[in-house]
VOPAGU-2260 file (C-alpha; in pm, 1 decimal, decimal comma):
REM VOPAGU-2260
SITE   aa  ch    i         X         Y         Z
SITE  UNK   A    0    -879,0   -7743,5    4673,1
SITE  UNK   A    1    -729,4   -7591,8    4353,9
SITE  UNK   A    2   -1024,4   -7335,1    4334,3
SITE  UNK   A    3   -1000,5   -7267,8    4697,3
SITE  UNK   A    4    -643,3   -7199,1    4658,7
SITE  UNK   A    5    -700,6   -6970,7    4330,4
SITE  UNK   A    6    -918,9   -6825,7    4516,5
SITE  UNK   A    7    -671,9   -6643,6    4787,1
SITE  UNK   A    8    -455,9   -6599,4    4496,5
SITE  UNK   A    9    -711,3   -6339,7    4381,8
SITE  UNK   A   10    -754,0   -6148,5    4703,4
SITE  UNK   A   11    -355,6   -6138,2    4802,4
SITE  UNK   A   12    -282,2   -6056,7    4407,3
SITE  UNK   A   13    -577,7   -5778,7    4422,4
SITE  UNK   A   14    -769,6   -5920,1    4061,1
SITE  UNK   A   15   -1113,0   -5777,0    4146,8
SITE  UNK   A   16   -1275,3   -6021,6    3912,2
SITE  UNK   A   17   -1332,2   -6401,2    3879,0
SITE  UNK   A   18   -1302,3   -6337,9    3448,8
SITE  UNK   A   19    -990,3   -6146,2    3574,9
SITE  UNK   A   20    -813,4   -6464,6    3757,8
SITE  UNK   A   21    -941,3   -6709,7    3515,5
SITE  UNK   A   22    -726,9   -6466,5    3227,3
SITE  UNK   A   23    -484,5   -6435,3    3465,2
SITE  UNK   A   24    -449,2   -6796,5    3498,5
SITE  UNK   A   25    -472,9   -6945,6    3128,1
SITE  UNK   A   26    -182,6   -6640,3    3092,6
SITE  UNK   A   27      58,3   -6693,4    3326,6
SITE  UNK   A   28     102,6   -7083,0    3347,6
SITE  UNK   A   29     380,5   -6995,8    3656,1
SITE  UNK   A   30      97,6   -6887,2    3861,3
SITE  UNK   A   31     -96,7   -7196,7    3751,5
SITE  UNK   A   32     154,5   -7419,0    3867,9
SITE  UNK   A   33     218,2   -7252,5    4246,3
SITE  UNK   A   34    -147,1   -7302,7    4264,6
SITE  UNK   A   35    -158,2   -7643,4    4146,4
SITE  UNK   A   36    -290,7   -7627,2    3885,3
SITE  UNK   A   37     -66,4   -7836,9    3589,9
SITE  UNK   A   38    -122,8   -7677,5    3269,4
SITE  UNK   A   39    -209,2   -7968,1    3074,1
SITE  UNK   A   40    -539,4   -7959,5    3329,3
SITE  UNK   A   41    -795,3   -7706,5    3263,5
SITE  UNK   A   42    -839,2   -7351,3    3461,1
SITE  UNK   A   43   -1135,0   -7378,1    3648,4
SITE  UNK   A   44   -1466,3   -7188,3    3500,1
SITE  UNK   A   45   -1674,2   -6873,3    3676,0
SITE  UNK   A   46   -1932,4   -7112,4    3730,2
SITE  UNK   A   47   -1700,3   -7373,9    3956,0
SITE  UNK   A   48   -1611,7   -7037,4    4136,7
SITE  UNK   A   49   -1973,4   -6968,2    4182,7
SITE  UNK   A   50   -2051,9   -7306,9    4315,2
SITE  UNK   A   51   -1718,6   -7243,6    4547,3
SITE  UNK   A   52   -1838,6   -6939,4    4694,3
SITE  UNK   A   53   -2154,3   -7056,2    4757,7
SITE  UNK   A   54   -2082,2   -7356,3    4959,0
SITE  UNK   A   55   -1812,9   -7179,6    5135,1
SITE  UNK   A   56   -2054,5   -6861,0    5232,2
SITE  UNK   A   57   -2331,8   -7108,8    5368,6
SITE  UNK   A   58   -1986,3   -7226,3    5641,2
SITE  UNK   A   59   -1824,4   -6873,7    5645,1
SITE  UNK   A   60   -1510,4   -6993,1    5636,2
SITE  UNK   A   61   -1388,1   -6799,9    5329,7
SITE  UNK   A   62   -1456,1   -6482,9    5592,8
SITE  UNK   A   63   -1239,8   -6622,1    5862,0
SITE  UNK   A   64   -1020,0   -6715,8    5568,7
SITE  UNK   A   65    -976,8   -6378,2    5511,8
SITE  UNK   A   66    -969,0   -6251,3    5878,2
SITE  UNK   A   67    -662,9   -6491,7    5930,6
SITE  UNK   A   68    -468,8   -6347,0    5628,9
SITE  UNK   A   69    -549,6   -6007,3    5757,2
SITE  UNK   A   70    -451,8   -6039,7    6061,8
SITE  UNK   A   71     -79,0   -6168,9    6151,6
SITE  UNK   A   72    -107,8   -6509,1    6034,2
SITE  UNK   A   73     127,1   -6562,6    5702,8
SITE  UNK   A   74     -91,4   -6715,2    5406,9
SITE  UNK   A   75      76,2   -7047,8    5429,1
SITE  UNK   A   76      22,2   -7090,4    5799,9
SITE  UNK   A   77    -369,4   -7010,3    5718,7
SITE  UNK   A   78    -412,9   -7236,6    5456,0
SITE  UNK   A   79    -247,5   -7530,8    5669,4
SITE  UNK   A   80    -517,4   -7470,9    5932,4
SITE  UNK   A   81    -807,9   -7483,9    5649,2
């Protein structure tokens, strides 16, 4: 779920790379917390976020992920429903 949550991180914080997030999240250990993430654990590699998207993409629900935050639905409402 971490990854998952990470993952929205990266679209609502605009980090157009997966090697961008993963610095971003071994840097700010603030942002590793809210996504819970404790900083004794480890930040999760491009190759976990590869094997994320891909399982996600064969259900499509990272697009209607996305769709939801888009649309009027608040982030936290749209990851309660996921």
């Amino acid at each position: 779920m971490q990854g998952f949550i990470t993952y929205f991180i990266r679209y609502i914080e605009r980090i157009p790379t997966i090697k961008g997030l993963i610095k971003r999240l071994n840097d700010d250990f603030i942002l590793k917390l809210n996504c819970g993430i404790l900083v004794s654990d480890s930040t999760p590699s491009e190759a976990a976020y590869s094997r994320l998207v891909t399982k996600r993409s064969e259900s499509d629900i990272l697009e209607k992920s996305f769709d939801m935050i888009d649309g009027d639905m608040p982030i936290v409402e749209a990851l309660k429903i996921l």
